[in-house]
Structure formats: structure tokens, C-alpha cells
C-alpha positions as CSV (number, residue, x, y, z in Angstrom):
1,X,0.1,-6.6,-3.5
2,X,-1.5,-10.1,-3.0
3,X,-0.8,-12.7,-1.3
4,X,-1.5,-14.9,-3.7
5,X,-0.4,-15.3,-7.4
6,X,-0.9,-12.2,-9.8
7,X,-2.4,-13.6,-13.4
8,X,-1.1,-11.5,-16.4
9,X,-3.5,-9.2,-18.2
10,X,-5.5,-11.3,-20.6
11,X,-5.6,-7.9,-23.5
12,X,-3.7,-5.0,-23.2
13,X,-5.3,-1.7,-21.6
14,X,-5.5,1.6,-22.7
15,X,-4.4,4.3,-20.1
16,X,-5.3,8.0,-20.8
17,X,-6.9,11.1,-18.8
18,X,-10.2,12.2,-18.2
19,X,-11.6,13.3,-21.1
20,X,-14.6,14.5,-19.9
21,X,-16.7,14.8,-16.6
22,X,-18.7,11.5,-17.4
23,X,-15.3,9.4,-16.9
24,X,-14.8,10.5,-13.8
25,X,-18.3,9.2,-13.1
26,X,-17.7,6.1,-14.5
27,X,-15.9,6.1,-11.7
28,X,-18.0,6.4,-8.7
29,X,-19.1,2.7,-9.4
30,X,-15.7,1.3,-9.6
31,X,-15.3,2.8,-6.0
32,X,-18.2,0.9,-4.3
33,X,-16.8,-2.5,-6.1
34,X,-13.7,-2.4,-5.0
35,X,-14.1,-0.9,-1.4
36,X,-17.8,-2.7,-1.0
37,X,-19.4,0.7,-0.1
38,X,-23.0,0.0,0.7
39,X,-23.8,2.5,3.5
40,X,-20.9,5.1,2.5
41,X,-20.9,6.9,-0.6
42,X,-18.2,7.5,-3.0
43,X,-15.9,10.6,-4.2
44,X,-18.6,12.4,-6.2
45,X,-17.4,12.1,-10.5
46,X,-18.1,16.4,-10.3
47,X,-15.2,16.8,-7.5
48,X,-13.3,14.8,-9.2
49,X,-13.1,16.3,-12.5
50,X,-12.4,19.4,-10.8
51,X,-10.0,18.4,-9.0
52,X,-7.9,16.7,-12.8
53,X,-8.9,19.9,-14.1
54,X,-7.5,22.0,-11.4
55,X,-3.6,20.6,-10.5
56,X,-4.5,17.4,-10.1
57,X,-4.7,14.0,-12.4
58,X,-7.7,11.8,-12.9
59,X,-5.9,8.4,-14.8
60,X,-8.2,5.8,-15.4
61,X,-7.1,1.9,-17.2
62,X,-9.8,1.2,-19.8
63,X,-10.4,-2.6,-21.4
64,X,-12.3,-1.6,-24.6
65,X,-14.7,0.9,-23.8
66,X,-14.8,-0.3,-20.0
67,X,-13.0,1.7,-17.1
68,X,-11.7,-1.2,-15.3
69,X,-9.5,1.2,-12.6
70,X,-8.2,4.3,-11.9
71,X,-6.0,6.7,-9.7
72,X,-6.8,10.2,-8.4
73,X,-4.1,12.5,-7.4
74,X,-4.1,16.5,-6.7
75,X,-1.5,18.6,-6.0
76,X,0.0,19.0,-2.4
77,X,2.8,21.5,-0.9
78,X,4.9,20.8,1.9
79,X,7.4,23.8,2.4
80,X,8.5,24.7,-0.9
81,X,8.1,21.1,-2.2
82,X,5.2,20.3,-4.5
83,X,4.0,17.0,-5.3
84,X,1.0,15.0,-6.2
85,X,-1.1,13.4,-3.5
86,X,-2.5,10.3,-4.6
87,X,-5.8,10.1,-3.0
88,X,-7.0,6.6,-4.4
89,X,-6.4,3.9,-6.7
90,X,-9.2,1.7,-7.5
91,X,-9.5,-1.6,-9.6
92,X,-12.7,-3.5,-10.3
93,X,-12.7,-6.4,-8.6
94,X,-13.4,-8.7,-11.3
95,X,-9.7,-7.4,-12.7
96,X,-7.5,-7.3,-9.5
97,X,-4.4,-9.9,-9.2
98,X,-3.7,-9.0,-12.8
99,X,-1.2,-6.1,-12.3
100,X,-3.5,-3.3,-12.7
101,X,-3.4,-1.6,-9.8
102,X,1.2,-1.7,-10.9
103,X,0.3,-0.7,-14.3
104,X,-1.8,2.3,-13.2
105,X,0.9,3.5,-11.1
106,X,3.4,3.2,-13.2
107,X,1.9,5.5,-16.0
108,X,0.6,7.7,-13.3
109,X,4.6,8.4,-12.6
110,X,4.9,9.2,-16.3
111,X,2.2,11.6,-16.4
112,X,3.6,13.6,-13.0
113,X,6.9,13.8,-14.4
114,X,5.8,15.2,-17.7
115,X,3.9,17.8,-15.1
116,X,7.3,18.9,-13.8
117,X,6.9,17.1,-10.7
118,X,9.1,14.2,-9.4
119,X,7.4,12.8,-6.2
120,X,3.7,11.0,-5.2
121,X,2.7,10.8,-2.1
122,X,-0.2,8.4,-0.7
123,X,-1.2,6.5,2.5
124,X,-2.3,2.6,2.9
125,X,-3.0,0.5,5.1
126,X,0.1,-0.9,7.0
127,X,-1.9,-4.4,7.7
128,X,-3.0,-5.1,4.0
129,X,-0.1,-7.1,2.5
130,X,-1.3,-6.9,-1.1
131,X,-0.9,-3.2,0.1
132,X,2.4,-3.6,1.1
133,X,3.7,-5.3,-1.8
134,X,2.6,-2.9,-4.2
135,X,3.6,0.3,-2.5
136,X,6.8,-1.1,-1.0
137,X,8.0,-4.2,-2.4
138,X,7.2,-3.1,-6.3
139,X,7.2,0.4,-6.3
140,X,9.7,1.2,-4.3
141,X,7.9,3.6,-2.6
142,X,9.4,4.5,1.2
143,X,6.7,4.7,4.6
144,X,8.0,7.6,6.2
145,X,5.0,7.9,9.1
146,X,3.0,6.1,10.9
147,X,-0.6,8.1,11.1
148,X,-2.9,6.6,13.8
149,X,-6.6,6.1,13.0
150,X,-5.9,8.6,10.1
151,X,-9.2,8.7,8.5
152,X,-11.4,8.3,11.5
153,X,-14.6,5.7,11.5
154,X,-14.8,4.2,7.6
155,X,-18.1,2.2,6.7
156,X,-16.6,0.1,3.7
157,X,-16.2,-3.6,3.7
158,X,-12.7,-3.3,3.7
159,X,-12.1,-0.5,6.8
160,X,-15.7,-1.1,9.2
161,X,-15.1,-2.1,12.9
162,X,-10.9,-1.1,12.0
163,X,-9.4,2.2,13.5
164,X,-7.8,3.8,10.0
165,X,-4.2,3.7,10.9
166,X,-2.1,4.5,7.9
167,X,1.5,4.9,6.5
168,X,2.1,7.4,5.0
169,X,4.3,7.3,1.7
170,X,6.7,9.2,0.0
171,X,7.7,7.6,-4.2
172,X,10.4,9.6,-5.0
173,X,9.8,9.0,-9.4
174,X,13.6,9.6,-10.2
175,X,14.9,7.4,-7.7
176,X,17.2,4.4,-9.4
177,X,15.6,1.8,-7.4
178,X,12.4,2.5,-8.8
179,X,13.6,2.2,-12.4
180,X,14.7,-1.3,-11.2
181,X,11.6,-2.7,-9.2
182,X,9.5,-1.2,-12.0
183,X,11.2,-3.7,-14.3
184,X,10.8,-6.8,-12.3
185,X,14.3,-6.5,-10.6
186,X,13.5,-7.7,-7.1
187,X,15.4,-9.7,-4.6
188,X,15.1,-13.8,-4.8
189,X,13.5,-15.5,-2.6
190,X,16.4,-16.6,-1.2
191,X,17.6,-13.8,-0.3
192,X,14.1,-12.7,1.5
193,X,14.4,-15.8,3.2
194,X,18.3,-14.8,4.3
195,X,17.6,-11.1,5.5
196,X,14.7,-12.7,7.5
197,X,17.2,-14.5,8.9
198,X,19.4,-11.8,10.1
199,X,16.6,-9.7,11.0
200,X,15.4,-8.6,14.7
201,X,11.9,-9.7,15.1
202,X,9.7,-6.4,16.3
203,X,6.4,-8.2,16.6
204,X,6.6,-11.6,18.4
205,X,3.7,-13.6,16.9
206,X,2.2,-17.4,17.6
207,X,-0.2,-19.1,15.9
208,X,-3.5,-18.9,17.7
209,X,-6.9,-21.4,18.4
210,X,-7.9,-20.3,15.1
211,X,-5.1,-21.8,13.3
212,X,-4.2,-18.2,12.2
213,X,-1.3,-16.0,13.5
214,X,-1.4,-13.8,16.3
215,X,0.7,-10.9,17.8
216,X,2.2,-11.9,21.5
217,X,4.8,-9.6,22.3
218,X,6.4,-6.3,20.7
219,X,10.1,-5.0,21.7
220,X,11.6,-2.0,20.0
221,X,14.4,-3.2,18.0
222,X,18.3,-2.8,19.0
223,X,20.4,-4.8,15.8
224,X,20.9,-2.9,12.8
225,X,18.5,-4.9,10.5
226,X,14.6,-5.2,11.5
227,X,11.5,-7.4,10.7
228,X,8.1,-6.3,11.8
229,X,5.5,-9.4,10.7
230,X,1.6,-8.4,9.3
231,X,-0.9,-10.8,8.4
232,X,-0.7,-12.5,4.9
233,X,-4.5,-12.3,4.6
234,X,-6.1,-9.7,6.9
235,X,-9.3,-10.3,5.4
236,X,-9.5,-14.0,6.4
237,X,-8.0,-12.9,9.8
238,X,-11.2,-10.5,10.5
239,X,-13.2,-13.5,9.5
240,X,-12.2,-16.1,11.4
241,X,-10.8,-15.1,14.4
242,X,-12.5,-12.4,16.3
243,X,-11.3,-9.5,17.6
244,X,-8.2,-10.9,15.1
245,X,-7.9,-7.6,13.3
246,X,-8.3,-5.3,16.2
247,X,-5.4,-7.0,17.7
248,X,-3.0,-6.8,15.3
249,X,-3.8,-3.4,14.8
250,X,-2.6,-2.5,18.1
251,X,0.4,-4.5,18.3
252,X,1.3,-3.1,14.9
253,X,0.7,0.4,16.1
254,X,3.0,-0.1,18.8
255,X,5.7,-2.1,17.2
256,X,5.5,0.5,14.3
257,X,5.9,3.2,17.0
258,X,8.7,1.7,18.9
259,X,10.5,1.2,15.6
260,X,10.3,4.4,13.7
261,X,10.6,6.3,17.1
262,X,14.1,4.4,17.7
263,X,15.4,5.5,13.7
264,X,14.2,2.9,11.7
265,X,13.0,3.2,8.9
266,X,10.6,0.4,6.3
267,X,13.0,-0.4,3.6
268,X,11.3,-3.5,2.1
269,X,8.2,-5.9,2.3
270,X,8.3,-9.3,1.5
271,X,6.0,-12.6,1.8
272,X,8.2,-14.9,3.1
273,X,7.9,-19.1,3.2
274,X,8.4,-20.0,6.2
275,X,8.5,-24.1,7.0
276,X,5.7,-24.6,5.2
277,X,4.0,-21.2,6.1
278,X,3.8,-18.2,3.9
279,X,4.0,-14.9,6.3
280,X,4.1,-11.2,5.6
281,X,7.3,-9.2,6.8
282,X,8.6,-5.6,6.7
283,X,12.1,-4.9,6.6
284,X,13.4,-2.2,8.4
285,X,16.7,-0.7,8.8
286,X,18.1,1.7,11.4
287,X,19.0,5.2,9.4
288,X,22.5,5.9,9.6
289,X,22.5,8.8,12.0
290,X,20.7,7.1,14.3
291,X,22.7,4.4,14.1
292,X,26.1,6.4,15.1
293,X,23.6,8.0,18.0
């Protein structure tokens, strides 16, 4: 979810399966875009239309005759629980901020229930608040690990010279609360601003030479209601202050650690004014059982 303001979509978009294996194709290009693969090469359009037509779903958001984004998603087992795994998400950059990537995940959900299934499961990056936002604040969607440097080295724009830590997340597609947030039902910015308030701060931060944020101190939490801060704009972070994004990984990695080891667990994200300063929070709670522990 970004930081910034979303725009809406200028024409309505068409959303429909792979027809055929040159869609998939179609999008190995939207893949370098978005991630800004130059040295790494993308999910090959052949894997990918065996995976749709094996279990798995290749959806893709078309303006015209012009893929503009897509998810990919194959079918996982945990136990006797199926779901789909959604491996990626992609947007063309030219088209992000307009509520494509929400759009694509919201017919996505349509398409797995009609498959029988009622939960997707996907990891992001905990640090990327446009992430966050999406997953967690408008989906509804509920972190239930923290994996460390899940994916190893990544050469992309967007991952290079960052250990891949991840969260891994559960969307449980019946749940009430995503009927709601799927309809624009979220909290008030007033009432962000008021369960910041009451909240326990994981990650001490201060802001740094730069001008920018950075992580000072981490304590596992104690009070019932949590907030963990992130960077608004990781991107601008990595740019201007160096070593910036390597820091807050660890002090994330920890904080995240701390908390979910202690029985919290991430209930919200929200971008939060304030003073005059827009920051990036998680909301965590302690789960009930460990809370009578």
C-alpha cells in the first residue's frame, strides 16, 4: 500500500484467466518493470502456464488489449488444509497507486472460492509499507510468521544489498472483516491516531543526520496493545541514508521476534500523522491465551 495518495483507475479493467500460454508471457515483462530486474531473470511464461493449468491460477488485469498486472498462485497443503499460495502479484509501474494491485486481489479471492478453497496464503516484505497496507490494512490479511532472509540473496532493484526477511500471510476469504475492509470500511484516522496512543512502542526510533528515521532501541512488549514502527518510504531510506535499510532490518527482525515470541500477534497497519510527520505503524495485540499465561 503506498505511502502516498492512491489515484482512481482512469477506465475500468478487464480481469480474466490465462487464456493461453502467450499471456502468461506477456508476463515475464511486467515482472522486470515492476521489480527492475536487470541481472535476475523472471518466472519463465512456460512454468507459469503450467502451473494455472495444473492447481494453480494465473489472473492477470488487462486495460484494452494491455496486461497491466497480474497474480500467480498454485496450490499448497499444510496437514490436511489446502489453499492457494500466492507466489506474486505484479503491476506495471506506469499503473501502481491506482488500486490495482487491491483490485487484483480482490477477484483473485473470487476465483479461489469458486475453486472450493477458502484461504491464500503469501509472504511480503515486513519493511515495505505500501506492502503493509495492502496485505494488512486493506485486505485483512493476518502475518502469522516471521521468516528470516526467506528468499536468500535477490538481485532486483527492490531486494539487492537486503537480507529477504518476510512475513508470512494467512487471508482467510470468508472472514467478516474482509468483507468489510474490501468495501472501504476502515478505521478513521482518529481512531489510528488514538490506538497509537494506547499502544506500547516495540521499536524505539529517532530521527537521524539524514533527516530520516532511525531504529534506537527494541523491548519486547508487556501492555496488552502493541505498536512496532517501519519506514514510510523504505526506498528513500536505502537512498539517502546508508546502511539505512540494513538497519532497520535488524531492529525489525528483532522487535518482530521479541513480539511474536511473547504472543502477539499483527492485527493492523496503519500510516499515522504524527506532529506533522507521517510514520508507518503495526498494531499488535497479545493473543488471548497468552495473555491469561
Amino acid at each position: 500500500m503506498s505511502s502516498g495518495a492512491e489515484e482512481p483507475l482512469p477506465t475500468p479493467l478487464v480481469f480474466r484467466r490465462a487464456e493461453s500460454v502467450e499471456d502468461c508471457r506477456a508476463a515475464e515483462a511486467i515482472q522486470r518493470e515492476a521489480w527492475g530486474m536487470t541481472t535476475t531473470s523472471p518466472v519463465p511464461g512456460s512454468m507459469m502456464w503450467a502451473v494455472h493449468e495444473n492447481g494453480g491460477l494465473f489472473l492477470a488485469a488487462f486495460s484494452g488489449s494491455d496486461m497491466v498486472g497480474f497474480s500467480l498462485s498454485f496450490l499448497g497443503r499444510e496437514g490436511d488444509r489446502l489453499f492457494q499460495f500466492s507466489h506474486m502479484t505484479a503491476v506495471r509501474p506506469t499503473w501502481q497507486r491506482r488500486h490495482v494491485g487491491l483490485a487484483l486481489k480482490a477477484r483473485q479471492r473470487e476465483e479461489v472460492l469458486a475453486m472450493g478453497i477458502e484461504e491464500l496464503r503469501w509472504t511480503f516484505d515486513p519493511l515495505q509499507s505500501r506492502n503493509a497496507g495492502l496485505n494488512v490494512r486493506r485486505l485483512a490479511g493476518s502475518p502469522d510468521r516471521y521468516l528470516p532472509n526467506y528468499y536468500g540473496s535477490m538481485g532486483d532493484a527492490l531486494n539487492e544489498g537486503l537480507e529477504s526477511d518476510r512475513f508470512h500471510l494467512v487471508w482467510r476469504l470468508r472472514d467478516p472483516r474482509v468483507d468489510e475492509r474490501l468495501k472501504g470500511h476502515l478505521p478513521r484516522p482518529a481512531e489510528d491516531e488514538a490506538r497509537l496512543g494506547r499502544s506500547e512502542m516495540v521499536l524505539e526510533t529517532a530521527v537521524g543526520p539524514t533527516g530520516l528515521r532511525r531504529p534506537v532501541a527494541v523491548r519486547a512488549p508487556t501492555s496488552p496493545a502493541a505498536a512496532l514502527e517501519i519506514p514510510v518510504d523504505l526506498a528513500s531510506v536505502r537512498k539517502r541514508d546508508r546502511g539505512g535499510g540494513r538497519r532497520w532490518r535488524e531492529a525489525t527482525r528483532e522487535a518482530f521476534g521479541r513480539a511474536l515470541a511473547s504472543g502477539y500477534r499483527v492485527d493492523d497497519f496503519a500510516v499515522v500523522v504524527v506532529g506533522s510527520e507521517r510514520r508507518g505503524f503495526y498494531f499488535l495485540e497479545r493473543a488471548p491465551e497468552a495473555h491469561a499465561a
